[in-house]
Backbone as numpy.savetxt, mean C-alpha at the origin, in Angstrom:
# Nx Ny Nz CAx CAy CAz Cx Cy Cz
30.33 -19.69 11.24 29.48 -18.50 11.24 30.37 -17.26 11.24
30.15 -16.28 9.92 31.13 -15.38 10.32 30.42 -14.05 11.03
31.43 -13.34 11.48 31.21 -12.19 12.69 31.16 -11.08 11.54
30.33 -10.15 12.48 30.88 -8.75 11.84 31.66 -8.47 12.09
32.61 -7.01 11.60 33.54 -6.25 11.26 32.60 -5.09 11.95
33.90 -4.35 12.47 33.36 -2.93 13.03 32.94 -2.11 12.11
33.73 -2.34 10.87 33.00 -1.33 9.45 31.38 -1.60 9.55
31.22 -3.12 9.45 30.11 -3.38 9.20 28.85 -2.57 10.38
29.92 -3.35 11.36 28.78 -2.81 12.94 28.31 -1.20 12.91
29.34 -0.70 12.34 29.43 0.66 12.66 28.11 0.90 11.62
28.37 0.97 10.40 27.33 1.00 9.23 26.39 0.85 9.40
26.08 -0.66 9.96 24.68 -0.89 10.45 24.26 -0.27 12.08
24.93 0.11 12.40 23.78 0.74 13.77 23.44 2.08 13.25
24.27 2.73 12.13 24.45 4.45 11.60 23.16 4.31 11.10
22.62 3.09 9.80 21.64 3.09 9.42 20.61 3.25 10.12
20.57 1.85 11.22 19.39 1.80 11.95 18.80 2.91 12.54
20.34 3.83 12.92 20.03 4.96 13.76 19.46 5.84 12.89
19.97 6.48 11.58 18.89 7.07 10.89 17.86 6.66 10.80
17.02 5.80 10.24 15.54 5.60 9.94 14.81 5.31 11.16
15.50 4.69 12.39 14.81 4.57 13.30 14.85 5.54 14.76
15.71 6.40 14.65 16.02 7.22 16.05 14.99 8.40 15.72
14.59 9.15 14.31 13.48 10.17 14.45 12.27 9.35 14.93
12.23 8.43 14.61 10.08 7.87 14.64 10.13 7.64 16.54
11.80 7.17 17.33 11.67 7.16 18.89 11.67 8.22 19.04
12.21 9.22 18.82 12.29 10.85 19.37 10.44 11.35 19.09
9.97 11.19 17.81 8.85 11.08 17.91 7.77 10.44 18.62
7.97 9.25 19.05 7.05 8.80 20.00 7.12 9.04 21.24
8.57 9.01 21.83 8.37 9.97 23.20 8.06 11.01 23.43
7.81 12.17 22.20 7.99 13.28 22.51 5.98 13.37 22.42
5.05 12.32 21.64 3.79 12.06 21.65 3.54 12.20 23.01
4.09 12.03 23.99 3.83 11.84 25.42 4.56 13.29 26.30
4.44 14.25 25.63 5.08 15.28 26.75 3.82 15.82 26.49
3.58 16.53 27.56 2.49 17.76 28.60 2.93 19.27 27.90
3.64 19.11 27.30 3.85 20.58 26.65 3.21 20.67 25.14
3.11 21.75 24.89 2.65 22.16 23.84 3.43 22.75 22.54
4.62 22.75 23.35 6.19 23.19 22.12 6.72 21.55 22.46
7.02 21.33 21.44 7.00 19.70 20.51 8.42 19.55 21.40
9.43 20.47 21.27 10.80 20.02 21.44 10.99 20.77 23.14
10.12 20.87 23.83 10.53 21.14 24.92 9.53 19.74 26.08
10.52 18.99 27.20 10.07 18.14 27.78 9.42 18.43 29.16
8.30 18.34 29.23 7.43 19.49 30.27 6.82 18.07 31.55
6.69 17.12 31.21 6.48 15.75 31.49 5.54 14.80 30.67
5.20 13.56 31.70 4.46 12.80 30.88 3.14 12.99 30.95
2.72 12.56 29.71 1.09 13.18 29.88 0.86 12.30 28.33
-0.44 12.14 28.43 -1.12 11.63 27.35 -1.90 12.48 27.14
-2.42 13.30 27.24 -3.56 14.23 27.01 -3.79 14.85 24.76
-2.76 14.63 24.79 -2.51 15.14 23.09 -3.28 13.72 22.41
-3.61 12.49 23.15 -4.46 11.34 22.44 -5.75 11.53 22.57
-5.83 11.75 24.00 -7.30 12.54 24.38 -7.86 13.34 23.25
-7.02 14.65 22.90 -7.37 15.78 21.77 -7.83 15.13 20.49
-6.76 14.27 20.58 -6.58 13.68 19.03 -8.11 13.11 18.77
-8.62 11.75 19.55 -9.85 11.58 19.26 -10.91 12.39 19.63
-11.02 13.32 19.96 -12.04 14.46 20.08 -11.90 15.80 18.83
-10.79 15.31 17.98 -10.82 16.45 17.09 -11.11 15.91 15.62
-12.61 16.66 15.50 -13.89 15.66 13.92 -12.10 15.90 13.04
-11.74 17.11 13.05 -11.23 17.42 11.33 -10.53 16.41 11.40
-9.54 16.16 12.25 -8.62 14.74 11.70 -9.17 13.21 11.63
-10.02 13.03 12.65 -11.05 11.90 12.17 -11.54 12.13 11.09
-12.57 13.18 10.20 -13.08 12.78 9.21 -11.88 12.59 7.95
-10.48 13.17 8.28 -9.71 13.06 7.19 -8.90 11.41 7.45
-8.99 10.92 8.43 -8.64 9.38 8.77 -10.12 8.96 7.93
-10.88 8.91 7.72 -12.12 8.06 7.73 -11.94 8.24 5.87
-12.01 9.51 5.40 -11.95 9.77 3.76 -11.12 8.66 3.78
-9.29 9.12 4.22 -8.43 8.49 3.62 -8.87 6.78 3.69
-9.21 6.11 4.40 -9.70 4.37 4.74 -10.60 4.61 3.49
-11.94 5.37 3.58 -12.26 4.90 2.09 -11.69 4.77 0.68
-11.03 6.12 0.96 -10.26 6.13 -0.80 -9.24 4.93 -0.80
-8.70 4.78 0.23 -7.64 3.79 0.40 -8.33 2.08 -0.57
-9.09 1.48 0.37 -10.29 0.46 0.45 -10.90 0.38 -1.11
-11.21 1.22 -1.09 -12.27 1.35 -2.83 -10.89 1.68 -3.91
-9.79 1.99 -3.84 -8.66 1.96 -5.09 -7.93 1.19 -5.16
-7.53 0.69 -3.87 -7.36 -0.49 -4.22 -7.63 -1.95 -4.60
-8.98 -2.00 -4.15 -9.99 -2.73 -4.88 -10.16 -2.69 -5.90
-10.67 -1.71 -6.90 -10.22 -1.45 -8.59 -9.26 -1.90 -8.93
-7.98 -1.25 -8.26 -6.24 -1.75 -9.07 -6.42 -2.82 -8.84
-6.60 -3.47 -8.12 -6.61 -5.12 -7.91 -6.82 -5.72 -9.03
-8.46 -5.22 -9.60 -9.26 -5.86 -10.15 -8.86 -5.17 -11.53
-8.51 -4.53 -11.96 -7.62 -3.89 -13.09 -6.55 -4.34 -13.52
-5.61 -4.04 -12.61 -4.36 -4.82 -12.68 -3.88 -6.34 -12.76
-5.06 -6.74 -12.02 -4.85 -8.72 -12.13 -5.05 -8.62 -13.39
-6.34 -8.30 -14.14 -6.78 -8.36 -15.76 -6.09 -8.09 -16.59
-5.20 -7.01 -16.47 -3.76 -6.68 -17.21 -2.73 -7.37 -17.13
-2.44 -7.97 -15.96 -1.49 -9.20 -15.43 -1.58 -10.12 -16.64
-2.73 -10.70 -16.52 -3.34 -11.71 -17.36 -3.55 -11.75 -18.54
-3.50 -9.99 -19.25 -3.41 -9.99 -20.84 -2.24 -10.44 -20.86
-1.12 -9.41 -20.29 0.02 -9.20 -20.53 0.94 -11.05 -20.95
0.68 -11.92 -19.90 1.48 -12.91 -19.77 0.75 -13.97 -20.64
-0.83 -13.79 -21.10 -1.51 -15.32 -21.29 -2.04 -14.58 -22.81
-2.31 -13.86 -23.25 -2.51 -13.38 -24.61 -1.85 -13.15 -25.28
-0.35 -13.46 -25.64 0.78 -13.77 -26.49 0.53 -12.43 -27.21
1.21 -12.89 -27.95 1.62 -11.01 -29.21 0.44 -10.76 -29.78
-0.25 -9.89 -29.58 -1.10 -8.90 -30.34 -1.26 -7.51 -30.96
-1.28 -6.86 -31.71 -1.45 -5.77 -31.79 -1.77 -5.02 -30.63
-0.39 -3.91 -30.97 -0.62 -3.06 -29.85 -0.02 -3.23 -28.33
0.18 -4.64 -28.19 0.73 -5.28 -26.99 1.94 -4.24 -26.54
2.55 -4.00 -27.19 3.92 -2.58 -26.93 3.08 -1.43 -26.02
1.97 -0.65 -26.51 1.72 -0.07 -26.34 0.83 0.21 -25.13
0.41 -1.30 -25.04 -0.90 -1.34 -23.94 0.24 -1.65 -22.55
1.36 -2.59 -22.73 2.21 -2.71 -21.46 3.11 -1.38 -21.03
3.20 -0.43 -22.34 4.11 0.86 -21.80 3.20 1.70 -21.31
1.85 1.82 -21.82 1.06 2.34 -20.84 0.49 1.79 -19.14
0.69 0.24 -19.02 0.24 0.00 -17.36 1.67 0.28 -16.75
3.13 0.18 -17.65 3.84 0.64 -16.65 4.13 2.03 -16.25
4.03 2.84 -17.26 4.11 4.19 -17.33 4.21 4.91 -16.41
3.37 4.80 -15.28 2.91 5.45 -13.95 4.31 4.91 -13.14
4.80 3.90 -12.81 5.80 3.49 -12.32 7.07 4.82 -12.48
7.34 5.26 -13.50 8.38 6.20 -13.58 7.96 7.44 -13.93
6.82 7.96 -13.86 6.17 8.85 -14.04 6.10 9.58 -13.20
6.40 11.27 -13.23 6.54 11.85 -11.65 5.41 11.55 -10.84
5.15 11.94 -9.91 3.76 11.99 -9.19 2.92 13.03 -10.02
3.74 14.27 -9.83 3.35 15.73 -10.02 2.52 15.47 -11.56
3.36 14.83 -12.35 2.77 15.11 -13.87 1.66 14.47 -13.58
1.32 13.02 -12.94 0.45 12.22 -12.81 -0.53 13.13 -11.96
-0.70 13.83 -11.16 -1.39 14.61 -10.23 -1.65 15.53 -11.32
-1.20 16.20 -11.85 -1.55 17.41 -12.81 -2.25 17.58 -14.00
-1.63 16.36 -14.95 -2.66 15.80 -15.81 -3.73 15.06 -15.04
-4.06 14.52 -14.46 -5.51 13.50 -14.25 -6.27 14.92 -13.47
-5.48 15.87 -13.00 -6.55 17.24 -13.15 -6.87 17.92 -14.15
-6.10 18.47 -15.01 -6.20 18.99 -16.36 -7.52 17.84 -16.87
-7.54 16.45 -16.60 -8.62 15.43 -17.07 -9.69 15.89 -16.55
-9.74 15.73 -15.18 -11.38 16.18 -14.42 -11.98 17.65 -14.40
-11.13 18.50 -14.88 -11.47 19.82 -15.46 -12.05 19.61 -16.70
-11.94 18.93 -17.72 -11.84 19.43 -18.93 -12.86 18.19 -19.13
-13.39 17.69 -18.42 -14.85 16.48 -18.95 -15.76 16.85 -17.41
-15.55 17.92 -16.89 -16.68 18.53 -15.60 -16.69 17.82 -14.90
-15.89 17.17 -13.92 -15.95 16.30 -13.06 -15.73 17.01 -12.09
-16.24 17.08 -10.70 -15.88 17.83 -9.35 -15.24 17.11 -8.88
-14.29 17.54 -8.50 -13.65 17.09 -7.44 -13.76 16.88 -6.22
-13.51 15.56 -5.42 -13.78 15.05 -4.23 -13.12 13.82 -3.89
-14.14 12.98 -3.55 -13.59 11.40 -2.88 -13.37 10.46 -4.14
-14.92 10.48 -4.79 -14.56 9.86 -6.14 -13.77 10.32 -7.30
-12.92 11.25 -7.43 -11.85 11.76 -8.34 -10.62 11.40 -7.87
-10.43 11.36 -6.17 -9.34 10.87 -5.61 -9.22 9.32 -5.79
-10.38 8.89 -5.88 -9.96 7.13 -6.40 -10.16 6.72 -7.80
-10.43 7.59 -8.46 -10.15 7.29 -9.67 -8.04 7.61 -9.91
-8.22 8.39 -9.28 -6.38 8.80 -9.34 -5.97 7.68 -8.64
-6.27 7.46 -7.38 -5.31 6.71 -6.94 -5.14 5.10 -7.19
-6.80 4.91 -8.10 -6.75 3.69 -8.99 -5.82 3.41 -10.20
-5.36 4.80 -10.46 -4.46 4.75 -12.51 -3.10 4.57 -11.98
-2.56 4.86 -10.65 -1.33 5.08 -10.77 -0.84 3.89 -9.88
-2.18 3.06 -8.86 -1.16 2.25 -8.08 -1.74 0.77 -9.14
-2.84 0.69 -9.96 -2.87 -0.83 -10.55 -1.62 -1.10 -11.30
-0.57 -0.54 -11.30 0.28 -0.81 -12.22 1.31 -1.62 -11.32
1.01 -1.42 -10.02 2.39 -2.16 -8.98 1.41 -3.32 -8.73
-0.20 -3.14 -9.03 -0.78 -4.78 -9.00 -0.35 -5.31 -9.64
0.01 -4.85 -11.21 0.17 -5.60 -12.46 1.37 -6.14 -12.44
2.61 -5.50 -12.21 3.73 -6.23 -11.76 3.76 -7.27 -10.80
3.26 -7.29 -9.91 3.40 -8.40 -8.32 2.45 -9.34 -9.26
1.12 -9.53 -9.56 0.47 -10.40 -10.28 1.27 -10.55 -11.37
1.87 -10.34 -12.60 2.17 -10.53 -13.67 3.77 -11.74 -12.81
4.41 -10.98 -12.25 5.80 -12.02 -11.79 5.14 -13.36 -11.44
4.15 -13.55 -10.72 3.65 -14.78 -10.17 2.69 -15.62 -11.53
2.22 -14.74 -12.42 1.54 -15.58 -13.39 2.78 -15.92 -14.17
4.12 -15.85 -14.25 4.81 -16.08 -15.22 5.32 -17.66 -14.83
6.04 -17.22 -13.87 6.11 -19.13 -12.69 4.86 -19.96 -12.68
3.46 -19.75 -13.39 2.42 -20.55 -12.94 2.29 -21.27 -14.20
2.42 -22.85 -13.46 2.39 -24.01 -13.90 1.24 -24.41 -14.90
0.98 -24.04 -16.45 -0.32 -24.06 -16.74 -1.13 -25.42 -17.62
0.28 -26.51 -16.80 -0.79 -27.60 -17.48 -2.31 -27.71 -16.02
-2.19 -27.26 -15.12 -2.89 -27.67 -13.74 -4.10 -26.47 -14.49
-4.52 -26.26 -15.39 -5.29 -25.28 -15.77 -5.77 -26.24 -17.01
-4.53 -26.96 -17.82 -5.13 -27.95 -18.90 -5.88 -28.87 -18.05
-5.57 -29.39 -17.16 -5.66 -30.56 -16.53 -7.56 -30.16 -15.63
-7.57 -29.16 -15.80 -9.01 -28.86 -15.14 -9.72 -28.92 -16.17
-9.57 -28.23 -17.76 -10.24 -27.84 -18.91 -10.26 -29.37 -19.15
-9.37 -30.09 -19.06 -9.68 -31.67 -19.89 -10.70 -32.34 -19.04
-11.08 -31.85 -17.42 -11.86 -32.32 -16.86 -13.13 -32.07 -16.67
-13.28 -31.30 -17.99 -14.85 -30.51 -18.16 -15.00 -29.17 -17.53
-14.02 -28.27 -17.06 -14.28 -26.92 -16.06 -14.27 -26.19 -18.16
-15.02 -25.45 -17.58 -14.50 -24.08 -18.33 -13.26 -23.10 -18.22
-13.05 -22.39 -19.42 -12.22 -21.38 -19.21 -12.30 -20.42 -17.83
-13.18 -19.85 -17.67 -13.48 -19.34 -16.72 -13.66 -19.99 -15.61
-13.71 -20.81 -15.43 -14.17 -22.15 -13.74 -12.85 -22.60 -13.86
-11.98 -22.72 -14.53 -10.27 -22.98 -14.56 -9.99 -21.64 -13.84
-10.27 -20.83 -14.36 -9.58 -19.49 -14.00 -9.76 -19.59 -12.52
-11.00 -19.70 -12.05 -11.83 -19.50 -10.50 -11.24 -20.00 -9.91
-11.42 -21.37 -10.17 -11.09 -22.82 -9.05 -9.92 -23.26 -9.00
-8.87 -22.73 -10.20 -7.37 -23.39 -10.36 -6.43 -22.00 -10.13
-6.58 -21.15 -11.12 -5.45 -20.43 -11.42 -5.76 -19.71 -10.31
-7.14 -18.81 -9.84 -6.85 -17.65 -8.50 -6.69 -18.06 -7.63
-6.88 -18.94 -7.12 -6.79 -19.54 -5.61 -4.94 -19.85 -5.35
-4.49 -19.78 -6.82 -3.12 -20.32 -6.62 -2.57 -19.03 -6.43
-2.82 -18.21 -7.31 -1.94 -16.81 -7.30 -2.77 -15.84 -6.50
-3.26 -16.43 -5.55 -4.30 -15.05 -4.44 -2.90 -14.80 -3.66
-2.06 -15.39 -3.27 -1.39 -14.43 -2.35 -0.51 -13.42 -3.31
-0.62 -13.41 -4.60 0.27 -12.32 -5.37 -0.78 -11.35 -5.33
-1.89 -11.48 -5.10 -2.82 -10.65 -5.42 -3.32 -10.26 -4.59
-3.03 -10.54 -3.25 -3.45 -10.35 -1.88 -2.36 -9.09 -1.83
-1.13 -9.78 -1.83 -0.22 -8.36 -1.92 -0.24 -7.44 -2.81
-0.78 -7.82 -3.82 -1.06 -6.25 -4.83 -2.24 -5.54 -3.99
-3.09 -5.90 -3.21 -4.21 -5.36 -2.59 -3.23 -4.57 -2.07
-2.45 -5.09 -0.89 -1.93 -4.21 0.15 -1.08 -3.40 -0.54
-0.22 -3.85 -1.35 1.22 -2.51 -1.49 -0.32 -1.56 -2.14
-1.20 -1.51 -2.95 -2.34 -0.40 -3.50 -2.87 0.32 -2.23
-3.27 -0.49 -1.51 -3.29 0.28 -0.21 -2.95 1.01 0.66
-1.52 0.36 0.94 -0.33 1.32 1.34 -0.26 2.46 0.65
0.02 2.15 -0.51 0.58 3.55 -1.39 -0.53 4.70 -1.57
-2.37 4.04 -1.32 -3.23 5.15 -1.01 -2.96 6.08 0.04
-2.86 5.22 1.15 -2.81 5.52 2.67 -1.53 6.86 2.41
-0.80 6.72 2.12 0.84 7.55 2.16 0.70 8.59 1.04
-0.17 8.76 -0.05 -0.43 9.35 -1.19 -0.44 10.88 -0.74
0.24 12.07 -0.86 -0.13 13.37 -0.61 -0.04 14.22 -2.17
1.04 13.91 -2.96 0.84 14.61 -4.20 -0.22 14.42 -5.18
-0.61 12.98 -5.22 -1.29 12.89 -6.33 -2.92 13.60 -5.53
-3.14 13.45 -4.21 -4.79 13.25 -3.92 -4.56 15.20 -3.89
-3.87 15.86 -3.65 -3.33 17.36 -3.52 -4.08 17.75 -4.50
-3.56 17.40 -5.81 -4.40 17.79 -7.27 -5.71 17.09 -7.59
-6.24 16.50 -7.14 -7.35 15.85 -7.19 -8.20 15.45 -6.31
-8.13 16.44 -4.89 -9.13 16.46 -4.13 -9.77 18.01 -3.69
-11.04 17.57 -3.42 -11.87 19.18 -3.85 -12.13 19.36 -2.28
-12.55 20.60 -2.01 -13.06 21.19 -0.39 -13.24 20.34 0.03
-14.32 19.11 -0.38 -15.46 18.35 0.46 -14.82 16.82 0.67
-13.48 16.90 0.07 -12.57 15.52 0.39 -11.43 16.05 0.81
-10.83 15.52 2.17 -9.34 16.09 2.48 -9.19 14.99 2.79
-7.93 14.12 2.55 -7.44 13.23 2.93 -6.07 13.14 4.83
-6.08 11.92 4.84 -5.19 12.39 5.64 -3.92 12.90 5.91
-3.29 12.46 4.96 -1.77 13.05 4.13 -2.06 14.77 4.28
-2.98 14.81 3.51 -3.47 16.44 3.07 -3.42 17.32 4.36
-4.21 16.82 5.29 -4.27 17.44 6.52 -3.42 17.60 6.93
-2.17 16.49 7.20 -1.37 16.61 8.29 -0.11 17.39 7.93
-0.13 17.80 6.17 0.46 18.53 5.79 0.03 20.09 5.98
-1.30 20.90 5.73 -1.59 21.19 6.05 -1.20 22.05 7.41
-1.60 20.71 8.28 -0.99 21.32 10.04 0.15 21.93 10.13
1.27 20.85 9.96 2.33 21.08 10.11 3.42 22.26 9.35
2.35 23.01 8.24 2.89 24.11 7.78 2.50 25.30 8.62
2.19 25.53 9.39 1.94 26.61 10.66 2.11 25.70 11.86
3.23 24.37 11.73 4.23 24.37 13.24 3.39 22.90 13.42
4.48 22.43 14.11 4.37 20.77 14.28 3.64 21.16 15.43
2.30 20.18 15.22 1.35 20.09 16.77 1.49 18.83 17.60
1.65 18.86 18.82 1.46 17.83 19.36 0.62 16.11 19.19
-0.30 16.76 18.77 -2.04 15.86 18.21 -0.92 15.59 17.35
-0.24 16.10 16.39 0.48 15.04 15.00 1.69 14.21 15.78
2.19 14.36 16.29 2.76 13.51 16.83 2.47 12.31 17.69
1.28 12.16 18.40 0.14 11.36 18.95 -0.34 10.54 17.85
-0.65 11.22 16.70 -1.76 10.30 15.30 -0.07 9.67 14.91
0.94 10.24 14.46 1.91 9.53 13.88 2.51 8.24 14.47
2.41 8.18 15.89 2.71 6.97 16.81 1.70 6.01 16.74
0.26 6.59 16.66 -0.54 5.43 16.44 -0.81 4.59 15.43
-0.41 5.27 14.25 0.38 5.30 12.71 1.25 4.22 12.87
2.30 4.10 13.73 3.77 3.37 13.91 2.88 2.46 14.56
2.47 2.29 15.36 2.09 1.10 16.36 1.07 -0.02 15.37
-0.12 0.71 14.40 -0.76 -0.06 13.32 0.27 -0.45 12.62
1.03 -0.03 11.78 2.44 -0.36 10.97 3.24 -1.96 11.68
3.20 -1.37 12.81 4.33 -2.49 13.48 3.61 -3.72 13.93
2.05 -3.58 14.73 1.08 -4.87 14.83 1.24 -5.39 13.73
0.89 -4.98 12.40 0.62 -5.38 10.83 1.92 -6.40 10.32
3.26 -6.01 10.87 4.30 -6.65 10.06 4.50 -7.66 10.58
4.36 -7.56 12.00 4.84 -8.44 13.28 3.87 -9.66 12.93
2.18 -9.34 12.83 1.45 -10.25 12.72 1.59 -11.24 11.37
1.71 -10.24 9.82 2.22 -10.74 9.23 3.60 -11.89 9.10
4.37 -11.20 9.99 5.50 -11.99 9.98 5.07 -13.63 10.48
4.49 -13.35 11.43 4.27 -14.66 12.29 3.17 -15.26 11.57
2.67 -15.15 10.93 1.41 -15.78 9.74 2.07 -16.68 8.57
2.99 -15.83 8.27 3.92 -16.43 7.33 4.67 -17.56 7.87
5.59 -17.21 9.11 5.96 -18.15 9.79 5.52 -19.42 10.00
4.24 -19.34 10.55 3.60 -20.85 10.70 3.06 -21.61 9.29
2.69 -20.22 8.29 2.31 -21.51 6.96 3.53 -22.00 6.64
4.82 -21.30 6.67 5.86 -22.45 6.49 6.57 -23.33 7.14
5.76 -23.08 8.59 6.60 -24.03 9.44 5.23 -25.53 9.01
3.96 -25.13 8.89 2.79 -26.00 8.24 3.34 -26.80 6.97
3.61 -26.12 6.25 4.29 -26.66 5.23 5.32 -27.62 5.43
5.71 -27.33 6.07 7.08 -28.18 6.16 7.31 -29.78 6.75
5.92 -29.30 7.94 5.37 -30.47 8.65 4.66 -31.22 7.34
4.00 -30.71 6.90 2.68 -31.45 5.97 3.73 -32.49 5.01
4.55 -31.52 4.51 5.90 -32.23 3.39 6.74 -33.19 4.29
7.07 -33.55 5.46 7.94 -34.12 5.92 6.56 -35.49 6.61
5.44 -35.03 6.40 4.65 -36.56 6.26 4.58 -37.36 5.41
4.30 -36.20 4.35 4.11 -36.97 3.47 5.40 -37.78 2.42
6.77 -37.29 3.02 7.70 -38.33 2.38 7.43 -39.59 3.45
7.31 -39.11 4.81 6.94 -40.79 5.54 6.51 -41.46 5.00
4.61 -40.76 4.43 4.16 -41.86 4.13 4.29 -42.78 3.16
């Protein structure tokens, strides 16, 4: 087993210490009694108290879960379908054109993407709100569905798809009963990274959300341009604490289907 090197040690605690020493300075500081962010007055929770008693940032938590929920549901359901041209409909006309457009958004600034899909909802009378924000945040994240689904349809085994069609299923009842059930966890994770990337979205929903939709990104930007408030530092920890249940639980989910797996495979060479 080899050891680290102090280069190494050193490197890696420098890292850790960047990405992870602001979000602790931030969470302890969620817990001071003062009202100037960087001065330590004591402990107090009272800024959580505020936090759920104040509508504007709840209703901009509640928008953002919908827009989040409903776009990524579309990209899902967009992006698997594009997955599925892309890898199972061989060369067609146009095929160049239809894959440089689902990736497009991938290297595409935000800003242009935020700017044009306004220049769009201007120029065909669309108001802006909740449903303009998920139409945006549907064009730009089905394309990271289409990748995570498209890598996993490329590895998929497709005589187990002949092997259903020779058994009387249909095209479509192959599709159902064989091919999604196999590739749901590529598509489970295209749900989430679409999700994620709603949840965290501030440029694109900026240009494409009207008075009557503020997201939560929006807000907390917003705040923090007339001075970091306490309440944001309270919502950002509770932020970290959902984040960290989510990976942790994940982690250990994963864990046991492969520790399941492993058992199931080490019977079945017994038997």
């Amino acid at each position: 087993m080899k050891h680290l090197t102090w280069f190494s040690a050193t490197s890696l605690a420098l890292g850790f210490a960047f990405l992870y020493l602001p979000m602790i300075i931030l969470v302890i500081y969620s817990f001071n009694a003062s009202k100037l962010v960087t001065v330590w007055a004591g402990f107090s929770t009272r800024w959580y108290g505020e936090l759920i008693q104040n509508e504007a940032f709840l209703d901009a938590a509640w928008v953002t879960i919908r827009v989040a929920v409903a776009s990524s549901t579309l990209a899902t359901i967009l992006g698997t379908m594009a997955a599925y041209t892309l890898v199972r409909a061989g060369r067609f006309t146009g095929r160049t054109l239809f894959s440089g457009m689902i990736y497009a958004p991938l290297v595409m600034p935000e800003v242009i993407t935020g700017l044009s899909l306004l220049l769009l909802f201007i120029g065909i009378g669309l108001d802006r709100g909740i449903f303009t924000i998920i139409l945006a945040h549907t064009t730009f994240s089905m394309c990271f569905v289409s990748v995570v689904v498209s890598a996993r349809l490329v590895a998929f085994d497709r005589s187990l798809e002949e092997a259903a069609m020779d058994l009387g299923c249909a095209p479509m009842e192959a599709f159902r009963f064989v091919t999604l059930p196999i590739i749901a966890p590529a598509v489970i994770s295209g749900w989430l990274l679409a999700f994620t990337l709603s949840l965290d979205d501030l440029v694109i929903a900026s240009f494409t959300a009207g008075p009557s939709a503020t997201t939560l990104p929006i807000k907390i930007w917003s705040s923090i341009r007339l001075g970091v408030s306490p309440e944001i530092n309270a919502l950002s920890t509770i932020l970290i604490g959902i984040v960290t249940v989510g990976v942790i639980s994940a982690s250990l989910i994963s864990k046991r289907g492969a520790i399941r797996r492993q058992n199931e495979e080490q019977a079945a060479l017994r038997a």
